[in-house]
N, CA, C and O of each residue as an XYZ file, in Angstrom:
692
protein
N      -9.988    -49.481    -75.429
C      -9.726    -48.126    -75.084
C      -9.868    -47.964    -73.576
O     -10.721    -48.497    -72.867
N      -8.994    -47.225    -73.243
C      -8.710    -47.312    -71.672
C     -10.162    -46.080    -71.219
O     -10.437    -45.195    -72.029
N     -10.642    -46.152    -70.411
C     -11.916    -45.444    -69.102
C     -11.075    -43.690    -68.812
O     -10.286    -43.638    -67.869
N     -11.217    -42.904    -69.316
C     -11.131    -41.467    -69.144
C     -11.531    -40.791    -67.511
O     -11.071    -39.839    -66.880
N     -12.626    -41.819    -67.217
C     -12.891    -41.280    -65.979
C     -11.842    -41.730    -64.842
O     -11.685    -40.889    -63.957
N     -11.188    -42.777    -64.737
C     -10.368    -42.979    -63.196
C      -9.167    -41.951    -63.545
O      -8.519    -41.655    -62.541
N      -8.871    -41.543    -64.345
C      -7.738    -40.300    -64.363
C      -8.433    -39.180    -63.781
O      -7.859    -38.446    -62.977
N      -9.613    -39.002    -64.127
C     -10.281    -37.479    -63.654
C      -9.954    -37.497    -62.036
O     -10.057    -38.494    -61.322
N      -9.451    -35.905    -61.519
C      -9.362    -35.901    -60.324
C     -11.254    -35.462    -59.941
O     -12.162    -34.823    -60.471
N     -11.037    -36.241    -58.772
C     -12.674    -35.994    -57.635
C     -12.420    -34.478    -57.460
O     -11.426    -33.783    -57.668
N     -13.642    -34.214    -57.013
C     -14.067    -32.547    -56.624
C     -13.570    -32.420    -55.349
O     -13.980    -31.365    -54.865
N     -12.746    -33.138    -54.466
C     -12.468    -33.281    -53.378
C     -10.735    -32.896    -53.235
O     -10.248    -32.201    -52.344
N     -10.167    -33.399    -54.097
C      -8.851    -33.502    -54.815
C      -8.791    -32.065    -55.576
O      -7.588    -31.804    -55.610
N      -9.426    -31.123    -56.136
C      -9.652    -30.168    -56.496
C      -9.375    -29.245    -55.840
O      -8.443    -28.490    -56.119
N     -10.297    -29.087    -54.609
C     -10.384    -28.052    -53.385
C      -9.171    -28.305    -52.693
O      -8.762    -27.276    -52.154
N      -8.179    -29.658    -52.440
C      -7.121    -29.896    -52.003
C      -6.251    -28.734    -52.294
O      -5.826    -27.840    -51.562
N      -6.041    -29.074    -54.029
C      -5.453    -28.448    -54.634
C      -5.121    -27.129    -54.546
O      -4.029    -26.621    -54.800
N      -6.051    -26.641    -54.200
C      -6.518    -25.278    -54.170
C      -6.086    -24.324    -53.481
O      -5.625    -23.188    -53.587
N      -6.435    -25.303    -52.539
C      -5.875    -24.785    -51.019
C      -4.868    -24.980    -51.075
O      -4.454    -23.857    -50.782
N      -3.637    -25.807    -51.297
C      -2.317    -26.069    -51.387
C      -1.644    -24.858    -52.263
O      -0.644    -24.222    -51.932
N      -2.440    -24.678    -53.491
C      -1.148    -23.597    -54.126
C      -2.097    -22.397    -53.281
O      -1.440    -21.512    -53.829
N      -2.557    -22.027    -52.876
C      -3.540    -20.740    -51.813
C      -2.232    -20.463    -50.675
O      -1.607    -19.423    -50.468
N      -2.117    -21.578    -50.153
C      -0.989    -21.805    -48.880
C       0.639    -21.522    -49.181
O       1.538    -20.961    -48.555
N       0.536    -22.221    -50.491
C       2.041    -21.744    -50.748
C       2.085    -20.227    -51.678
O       3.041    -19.454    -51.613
N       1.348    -20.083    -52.194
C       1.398    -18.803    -53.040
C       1.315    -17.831    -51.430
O       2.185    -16.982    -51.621
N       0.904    -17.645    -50.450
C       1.297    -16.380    -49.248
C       0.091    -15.716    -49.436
O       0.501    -14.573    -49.638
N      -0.829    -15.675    -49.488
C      -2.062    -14.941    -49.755
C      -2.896    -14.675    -48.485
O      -3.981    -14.093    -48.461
N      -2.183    -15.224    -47.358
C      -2.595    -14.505    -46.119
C      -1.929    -12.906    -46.216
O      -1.194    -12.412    -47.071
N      -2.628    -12.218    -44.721
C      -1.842    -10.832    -44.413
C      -2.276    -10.246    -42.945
O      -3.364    -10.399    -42.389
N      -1.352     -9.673    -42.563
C      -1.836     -9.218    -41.266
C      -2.078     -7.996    -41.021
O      -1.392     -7.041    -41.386
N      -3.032     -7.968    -40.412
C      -3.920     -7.068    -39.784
C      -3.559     -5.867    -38.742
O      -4.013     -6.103    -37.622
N      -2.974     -4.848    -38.827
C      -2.423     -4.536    -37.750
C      -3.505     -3.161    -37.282
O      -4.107     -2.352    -37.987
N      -3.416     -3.355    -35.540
C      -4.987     -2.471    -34.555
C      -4.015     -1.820    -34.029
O      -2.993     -2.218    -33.471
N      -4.664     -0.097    -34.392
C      -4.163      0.785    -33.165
C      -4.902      1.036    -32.522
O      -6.017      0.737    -32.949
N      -4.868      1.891    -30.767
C      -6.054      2.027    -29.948
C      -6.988      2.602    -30.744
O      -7.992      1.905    -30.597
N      -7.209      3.415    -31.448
C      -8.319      3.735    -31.786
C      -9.375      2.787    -32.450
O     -10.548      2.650    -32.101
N      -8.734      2.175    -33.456
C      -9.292      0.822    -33.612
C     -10.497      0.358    -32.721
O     -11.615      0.128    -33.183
N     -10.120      0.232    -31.248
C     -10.723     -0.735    -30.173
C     -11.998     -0.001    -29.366
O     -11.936      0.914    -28.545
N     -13.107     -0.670    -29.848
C     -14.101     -0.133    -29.010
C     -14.443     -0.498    -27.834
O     -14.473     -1.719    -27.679
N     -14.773      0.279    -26.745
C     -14.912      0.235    -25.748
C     -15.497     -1.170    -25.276
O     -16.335     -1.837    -25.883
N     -14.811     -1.516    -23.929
C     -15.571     -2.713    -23.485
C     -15.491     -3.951    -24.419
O     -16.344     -4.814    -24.212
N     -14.595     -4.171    -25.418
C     -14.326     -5.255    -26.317
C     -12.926     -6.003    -25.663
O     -12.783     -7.091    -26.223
N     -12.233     -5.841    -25.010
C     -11.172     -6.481    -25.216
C     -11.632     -6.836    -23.527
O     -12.105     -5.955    -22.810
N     -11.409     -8.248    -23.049
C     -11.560     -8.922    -21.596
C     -10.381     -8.525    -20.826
O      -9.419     -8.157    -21.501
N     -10.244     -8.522    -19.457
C      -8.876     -8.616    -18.966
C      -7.909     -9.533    -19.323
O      -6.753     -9.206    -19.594
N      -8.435    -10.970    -19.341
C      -7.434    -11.973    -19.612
C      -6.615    -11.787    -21.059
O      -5.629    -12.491    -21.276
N      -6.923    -11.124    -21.718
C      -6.642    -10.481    -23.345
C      -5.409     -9.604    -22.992
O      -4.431     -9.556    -23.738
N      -5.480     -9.018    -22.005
C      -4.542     -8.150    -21.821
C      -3.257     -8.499    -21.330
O      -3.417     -9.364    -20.469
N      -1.582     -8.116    -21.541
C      -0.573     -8.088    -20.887
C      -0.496     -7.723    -19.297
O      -1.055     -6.729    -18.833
N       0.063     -8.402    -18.725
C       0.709     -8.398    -17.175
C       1.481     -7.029    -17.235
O       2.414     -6.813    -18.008
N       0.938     -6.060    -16.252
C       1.701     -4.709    -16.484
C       1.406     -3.647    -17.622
O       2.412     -3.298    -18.240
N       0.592     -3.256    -17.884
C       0.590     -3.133    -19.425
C      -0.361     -1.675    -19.093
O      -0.281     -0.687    -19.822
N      -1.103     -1.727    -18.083
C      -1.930     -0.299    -18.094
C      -1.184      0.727    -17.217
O      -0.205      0.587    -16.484
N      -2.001      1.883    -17.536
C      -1.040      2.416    -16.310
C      -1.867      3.148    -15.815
O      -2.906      2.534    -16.055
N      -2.268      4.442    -15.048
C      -3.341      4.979    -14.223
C      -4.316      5.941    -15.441
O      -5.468      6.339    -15.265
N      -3.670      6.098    -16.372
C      -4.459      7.100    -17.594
C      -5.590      6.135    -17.946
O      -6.708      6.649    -17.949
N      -5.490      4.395    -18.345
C      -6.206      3.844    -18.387
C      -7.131      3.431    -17.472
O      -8.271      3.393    -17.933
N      -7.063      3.236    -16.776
C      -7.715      3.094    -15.480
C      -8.832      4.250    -14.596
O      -8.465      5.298    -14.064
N     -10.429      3.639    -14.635
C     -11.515      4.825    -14.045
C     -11.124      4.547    -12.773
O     -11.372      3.498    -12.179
N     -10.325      5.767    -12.216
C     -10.207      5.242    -10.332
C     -11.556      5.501    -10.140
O     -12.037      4.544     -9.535
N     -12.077      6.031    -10.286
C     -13.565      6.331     -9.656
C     -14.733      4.959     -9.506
O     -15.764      4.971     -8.834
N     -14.225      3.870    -10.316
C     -15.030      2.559    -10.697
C     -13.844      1.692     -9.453
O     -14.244      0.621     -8.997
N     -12.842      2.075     -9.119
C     -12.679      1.009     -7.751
C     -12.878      0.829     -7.253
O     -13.077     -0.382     -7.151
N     -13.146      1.636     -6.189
C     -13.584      1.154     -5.481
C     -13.043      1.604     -4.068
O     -12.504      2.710     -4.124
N     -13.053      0.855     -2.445
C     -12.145      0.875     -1.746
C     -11.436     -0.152     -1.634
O     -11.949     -1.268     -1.705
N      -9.888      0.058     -1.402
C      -9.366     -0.588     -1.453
C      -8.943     -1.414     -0.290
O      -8.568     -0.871      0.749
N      -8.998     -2.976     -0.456
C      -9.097     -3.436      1.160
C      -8.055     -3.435      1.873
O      -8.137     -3.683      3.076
N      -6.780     -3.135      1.225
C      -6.002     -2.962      2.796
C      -6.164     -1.464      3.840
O      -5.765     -1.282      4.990
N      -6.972     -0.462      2.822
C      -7.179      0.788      3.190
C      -8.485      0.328      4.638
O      -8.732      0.835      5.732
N      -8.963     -0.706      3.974
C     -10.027     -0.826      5.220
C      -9.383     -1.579      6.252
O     -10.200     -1.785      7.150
N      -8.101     -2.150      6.541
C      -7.699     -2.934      7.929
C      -7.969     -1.457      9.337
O      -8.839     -1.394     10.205
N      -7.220     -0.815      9.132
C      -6.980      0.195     10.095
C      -8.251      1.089     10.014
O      -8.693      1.674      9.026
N      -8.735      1.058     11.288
C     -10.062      2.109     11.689
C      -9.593      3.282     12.325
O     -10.225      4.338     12.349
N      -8.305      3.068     12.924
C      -7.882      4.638     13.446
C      -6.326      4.644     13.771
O      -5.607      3.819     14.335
N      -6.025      6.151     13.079
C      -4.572      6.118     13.716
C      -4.092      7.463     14.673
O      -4.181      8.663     14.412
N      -3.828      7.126     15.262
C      -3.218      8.525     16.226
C      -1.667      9.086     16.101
O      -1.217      8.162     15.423
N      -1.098      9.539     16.201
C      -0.160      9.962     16.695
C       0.226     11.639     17.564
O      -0.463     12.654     17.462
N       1.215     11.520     18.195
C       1.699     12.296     18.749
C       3.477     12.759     19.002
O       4.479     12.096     19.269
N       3.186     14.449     18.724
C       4.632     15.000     19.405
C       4.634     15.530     20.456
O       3.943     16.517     20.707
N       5.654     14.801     21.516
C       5.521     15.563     22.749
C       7.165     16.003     22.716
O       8.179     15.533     22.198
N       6.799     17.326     23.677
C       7.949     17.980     23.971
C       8.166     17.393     25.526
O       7.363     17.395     26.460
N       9.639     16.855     25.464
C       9.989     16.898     26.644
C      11.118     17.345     27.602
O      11.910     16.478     27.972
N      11.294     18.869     28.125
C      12.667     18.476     27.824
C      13.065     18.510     29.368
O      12.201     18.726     30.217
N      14.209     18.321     29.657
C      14.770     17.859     30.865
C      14.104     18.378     32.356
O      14.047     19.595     32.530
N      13.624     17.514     33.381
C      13.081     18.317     34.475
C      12.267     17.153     34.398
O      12.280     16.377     33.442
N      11.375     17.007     35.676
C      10.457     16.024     36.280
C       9.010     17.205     35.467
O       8.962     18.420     35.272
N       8.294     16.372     35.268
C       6.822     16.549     35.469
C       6.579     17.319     34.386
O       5.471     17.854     34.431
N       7.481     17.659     33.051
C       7.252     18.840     32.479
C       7.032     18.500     30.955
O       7.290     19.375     30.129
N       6.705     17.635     30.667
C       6.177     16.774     29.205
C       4.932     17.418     28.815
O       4.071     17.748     29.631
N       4.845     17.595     27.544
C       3.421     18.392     26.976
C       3.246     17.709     25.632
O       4.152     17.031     25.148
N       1.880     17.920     24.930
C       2.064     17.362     23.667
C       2.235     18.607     22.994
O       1.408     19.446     23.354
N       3.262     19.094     21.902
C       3.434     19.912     20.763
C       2.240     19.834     20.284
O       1.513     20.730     20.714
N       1.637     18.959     19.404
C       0.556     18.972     18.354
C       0.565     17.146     18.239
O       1.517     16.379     18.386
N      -0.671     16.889     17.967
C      -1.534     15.285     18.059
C      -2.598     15.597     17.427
O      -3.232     16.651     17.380
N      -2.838     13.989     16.647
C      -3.850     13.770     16.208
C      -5.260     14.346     16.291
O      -5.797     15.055     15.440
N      -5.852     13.869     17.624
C      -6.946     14.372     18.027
C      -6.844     15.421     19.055
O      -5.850     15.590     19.763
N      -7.992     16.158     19.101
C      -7.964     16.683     20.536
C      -8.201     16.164     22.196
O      -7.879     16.954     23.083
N      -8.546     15.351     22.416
C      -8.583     14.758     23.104
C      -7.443     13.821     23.571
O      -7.568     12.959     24.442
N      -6.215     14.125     22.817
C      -5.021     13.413     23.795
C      -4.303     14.384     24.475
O      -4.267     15.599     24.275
N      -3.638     13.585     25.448
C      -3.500     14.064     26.591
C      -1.850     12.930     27.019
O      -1.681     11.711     27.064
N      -0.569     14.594     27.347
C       0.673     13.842     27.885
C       1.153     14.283     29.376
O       1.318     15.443     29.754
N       1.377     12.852     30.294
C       1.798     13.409     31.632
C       3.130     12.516     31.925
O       3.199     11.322     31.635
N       3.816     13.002     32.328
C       5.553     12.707     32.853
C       5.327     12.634     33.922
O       4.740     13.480     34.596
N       5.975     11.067     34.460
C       6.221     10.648     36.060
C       6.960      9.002     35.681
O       6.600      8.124     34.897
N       7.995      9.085     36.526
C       8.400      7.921     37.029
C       9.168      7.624     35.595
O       9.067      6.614     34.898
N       9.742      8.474     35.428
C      10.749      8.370     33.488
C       9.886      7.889     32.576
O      10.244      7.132     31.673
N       8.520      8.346     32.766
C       8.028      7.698     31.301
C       7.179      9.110     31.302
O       6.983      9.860     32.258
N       6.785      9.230     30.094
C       5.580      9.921     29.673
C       4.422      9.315     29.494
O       4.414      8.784     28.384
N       3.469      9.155     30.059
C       1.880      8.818     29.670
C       0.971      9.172     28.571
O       0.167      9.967     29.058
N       0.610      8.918     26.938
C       0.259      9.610     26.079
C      -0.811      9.148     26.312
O      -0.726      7.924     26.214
N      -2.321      9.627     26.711
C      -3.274      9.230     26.651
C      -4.534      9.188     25.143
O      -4.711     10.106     24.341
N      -5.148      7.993     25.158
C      -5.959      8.403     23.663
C      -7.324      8.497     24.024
O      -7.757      8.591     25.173
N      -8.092      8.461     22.786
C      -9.602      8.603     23.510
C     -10.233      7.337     23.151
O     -11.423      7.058     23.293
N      -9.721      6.930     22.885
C     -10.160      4.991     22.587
C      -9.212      3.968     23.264
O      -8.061      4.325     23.509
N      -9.572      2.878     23.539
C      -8.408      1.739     24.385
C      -7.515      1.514     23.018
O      -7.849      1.996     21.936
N      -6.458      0.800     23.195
C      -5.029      1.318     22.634
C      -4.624     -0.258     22.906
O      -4.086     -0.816     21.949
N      -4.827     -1.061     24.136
C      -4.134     -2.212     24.075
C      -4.011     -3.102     23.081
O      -3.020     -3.831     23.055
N      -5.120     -3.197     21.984
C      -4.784     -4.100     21.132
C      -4.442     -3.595     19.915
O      -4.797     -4.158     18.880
N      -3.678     -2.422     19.921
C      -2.773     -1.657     19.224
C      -1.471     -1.636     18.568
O      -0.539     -1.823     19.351
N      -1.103     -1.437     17.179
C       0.422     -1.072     17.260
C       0.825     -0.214     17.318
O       0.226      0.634     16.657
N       2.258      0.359     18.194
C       2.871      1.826     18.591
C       4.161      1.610     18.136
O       4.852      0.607     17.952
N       4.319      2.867     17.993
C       6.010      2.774     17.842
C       6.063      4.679     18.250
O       5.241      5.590     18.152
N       7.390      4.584     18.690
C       7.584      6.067     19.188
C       9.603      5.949     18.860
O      10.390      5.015     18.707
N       9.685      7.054     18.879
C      10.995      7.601     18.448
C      11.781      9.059     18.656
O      11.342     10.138     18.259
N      12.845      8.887     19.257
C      13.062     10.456     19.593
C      13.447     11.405     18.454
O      14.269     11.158     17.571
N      12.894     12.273     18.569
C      12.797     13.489     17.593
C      11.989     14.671     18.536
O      11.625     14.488     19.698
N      11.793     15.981     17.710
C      11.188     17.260     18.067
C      10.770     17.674     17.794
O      11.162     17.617     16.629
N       9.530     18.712     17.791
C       8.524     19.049     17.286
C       9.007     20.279     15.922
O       8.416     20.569     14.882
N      10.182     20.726     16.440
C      10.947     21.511     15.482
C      11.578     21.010     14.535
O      11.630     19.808     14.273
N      12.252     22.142     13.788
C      13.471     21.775     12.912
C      14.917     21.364     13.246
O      15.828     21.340     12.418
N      15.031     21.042     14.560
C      16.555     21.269     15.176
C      16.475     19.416     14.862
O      15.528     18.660     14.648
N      18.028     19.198     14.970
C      18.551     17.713     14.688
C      18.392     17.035     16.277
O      19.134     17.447     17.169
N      17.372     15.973     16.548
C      17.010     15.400     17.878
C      18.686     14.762     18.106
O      19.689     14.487     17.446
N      18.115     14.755     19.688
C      19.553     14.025     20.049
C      19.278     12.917     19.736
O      18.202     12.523     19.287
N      20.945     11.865     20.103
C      21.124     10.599     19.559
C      20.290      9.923     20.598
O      19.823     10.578     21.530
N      20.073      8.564     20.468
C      18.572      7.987     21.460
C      17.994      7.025     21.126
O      18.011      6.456     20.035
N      17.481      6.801     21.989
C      16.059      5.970     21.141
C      14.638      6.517     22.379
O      14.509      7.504     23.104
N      14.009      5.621     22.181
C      12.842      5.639     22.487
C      11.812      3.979     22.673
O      11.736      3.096     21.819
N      11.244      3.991     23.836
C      10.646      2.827     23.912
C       8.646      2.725     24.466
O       8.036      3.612     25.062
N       8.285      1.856     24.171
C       7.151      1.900     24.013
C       6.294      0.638     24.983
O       6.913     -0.422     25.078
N       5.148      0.699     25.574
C       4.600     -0.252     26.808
C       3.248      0.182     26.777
O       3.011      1.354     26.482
N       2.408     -0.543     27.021
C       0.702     -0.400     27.013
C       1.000      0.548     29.109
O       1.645      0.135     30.073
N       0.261      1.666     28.943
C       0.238      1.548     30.811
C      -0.680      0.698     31.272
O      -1.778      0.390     30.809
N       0.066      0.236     32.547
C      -0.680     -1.014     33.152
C      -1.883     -0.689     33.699
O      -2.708     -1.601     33.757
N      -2.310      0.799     34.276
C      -3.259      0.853     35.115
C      -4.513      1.769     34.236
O      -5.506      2.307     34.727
N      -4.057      1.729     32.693
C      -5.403      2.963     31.929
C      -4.837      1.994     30.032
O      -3.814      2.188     29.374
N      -6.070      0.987     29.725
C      -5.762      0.466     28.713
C      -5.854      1.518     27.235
O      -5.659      1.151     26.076
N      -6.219      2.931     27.729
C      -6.273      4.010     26.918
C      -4.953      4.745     26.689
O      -5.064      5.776     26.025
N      -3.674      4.410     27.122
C      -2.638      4.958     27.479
C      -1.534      4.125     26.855
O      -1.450      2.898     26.796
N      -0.691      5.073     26.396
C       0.969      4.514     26.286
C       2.014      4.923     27.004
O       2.023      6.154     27.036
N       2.816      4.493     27.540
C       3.897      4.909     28.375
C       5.122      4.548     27.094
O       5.444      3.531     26.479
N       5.585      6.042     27.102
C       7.139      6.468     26.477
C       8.031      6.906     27.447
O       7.942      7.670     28.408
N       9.126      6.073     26.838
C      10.631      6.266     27.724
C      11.403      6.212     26.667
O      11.329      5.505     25.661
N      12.314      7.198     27.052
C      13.182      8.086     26.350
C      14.768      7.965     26.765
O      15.220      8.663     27.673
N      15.699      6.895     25.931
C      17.177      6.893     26.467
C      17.939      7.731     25.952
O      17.424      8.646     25.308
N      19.524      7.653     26.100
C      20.407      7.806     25.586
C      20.679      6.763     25.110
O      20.077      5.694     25.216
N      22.186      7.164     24.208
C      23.412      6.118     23.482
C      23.819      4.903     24.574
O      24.286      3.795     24.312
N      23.489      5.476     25.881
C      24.023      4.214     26.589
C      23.025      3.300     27.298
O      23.290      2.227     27.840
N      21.656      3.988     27.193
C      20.822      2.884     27.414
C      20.192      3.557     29.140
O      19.450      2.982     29.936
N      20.854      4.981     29.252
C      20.139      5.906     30.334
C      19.061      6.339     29.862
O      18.630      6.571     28.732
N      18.449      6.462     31.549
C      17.068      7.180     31.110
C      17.517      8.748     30.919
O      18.174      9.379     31.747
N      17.111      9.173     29.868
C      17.012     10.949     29.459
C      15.460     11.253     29.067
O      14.528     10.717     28.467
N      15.817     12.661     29.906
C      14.199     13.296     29.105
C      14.436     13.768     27.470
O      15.418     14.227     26.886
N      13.370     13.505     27.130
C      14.040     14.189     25.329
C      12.478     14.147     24.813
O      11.585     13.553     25.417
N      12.297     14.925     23.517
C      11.365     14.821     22.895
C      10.791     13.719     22.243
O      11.389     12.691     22.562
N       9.711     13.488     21.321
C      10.000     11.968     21.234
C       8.707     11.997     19.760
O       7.928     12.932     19.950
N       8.479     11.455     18.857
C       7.089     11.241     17.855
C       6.454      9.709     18.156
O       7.116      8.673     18.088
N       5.128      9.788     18.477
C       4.588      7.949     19.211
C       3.661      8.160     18.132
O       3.096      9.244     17.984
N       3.459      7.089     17.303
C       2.202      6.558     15.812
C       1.581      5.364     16.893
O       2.304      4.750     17.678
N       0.484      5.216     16.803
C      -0.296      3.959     16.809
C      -1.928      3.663     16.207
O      -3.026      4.215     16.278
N      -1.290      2.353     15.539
C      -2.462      2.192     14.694
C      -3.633      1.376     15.200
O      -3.029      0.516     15.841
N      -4.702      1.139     15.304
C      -5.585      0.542     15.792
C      -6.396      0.070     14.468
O      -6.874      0.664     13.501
N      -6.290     -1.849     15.064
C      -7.564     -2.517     13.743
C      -8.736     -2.223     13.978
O      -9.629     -2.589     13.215
């Protein structure tokens, strides 16, 4: 008579089993989370999608400052009125009180209350008003003899010197 036991499957062969028709029978299911679901402080950044928040999510108050906000320690600008005639340049309205505009030798002198040379400027003709500035440009130079100072010159279309109004920004690191 043949041994009954080498037919018997092992307890090992069993759990195989098991698991095999478990796997094919579909007896998983998924789980699906809405925000409410999610408690606070559970989910990491790296968990999260690229792009995915937008400012509702976000405590601005927990940012902080932001460091390109800290490059620039000061910015000035100024509108000066200038209009045709020697010596007769003024500032409209500026930054601080303490600047100060004088006309000689086709430039205007915008003075600041801090040195300026290791500065960026840019200036451009326009007016302190609503009227459409003439056509132009505008150019920009550290003055040589006050490192607190910018010298603006003011062309025409052809590259003449004209008096004209003018807006000068400069930013200081």
């Amino acid at each position: 008579m043949r041994d009954r036991t080498k037919w018997r499957p092992s307890p090992a062969m069993i759990v195989a089993i098991i698991a095999l028709v478990a796997a094919l029978a579909g007896t998983a299911y998924a789980q699906s989370i809405n925000g409410g679901a999610i408690q606070k402080q559970t989910i990491g950044a790296g968990k999260l999608k690229h792009k995915t928040l937008t400012g509702y999510q976000i405590n601005l108050n927990k940012l902080g400052a932001v460091p390109v906000a800290k490059r620039a320690t000061h910015t000035y600008w100024a509108v000066a009125d200038n209009p045709g005639g020697a010596g007769n340049a003024t500032l409209a309205r500026a930054s601080d009180d303490g600047m100060a505009a004088v006309e000689a030798n086709s430039a205007v002198t915008v003075t600041f209350p801090q040195n300026v040379s290791g500065c960026a400027n840019v200036a451009a003709r326009n007016n302190a008003g609503t009227n459409v500035p003439g056509s132009g440009y505008a150019q920009t130079n550290l003055a040589p003899i006050n490192a607190n100072a910018i010298e603006v010159r003011t062309k025409n279309d052809n590259g003449a010197p004209e008096d004209a109004d003018f807006h000068l920004i400069v930013i200081c690191p």
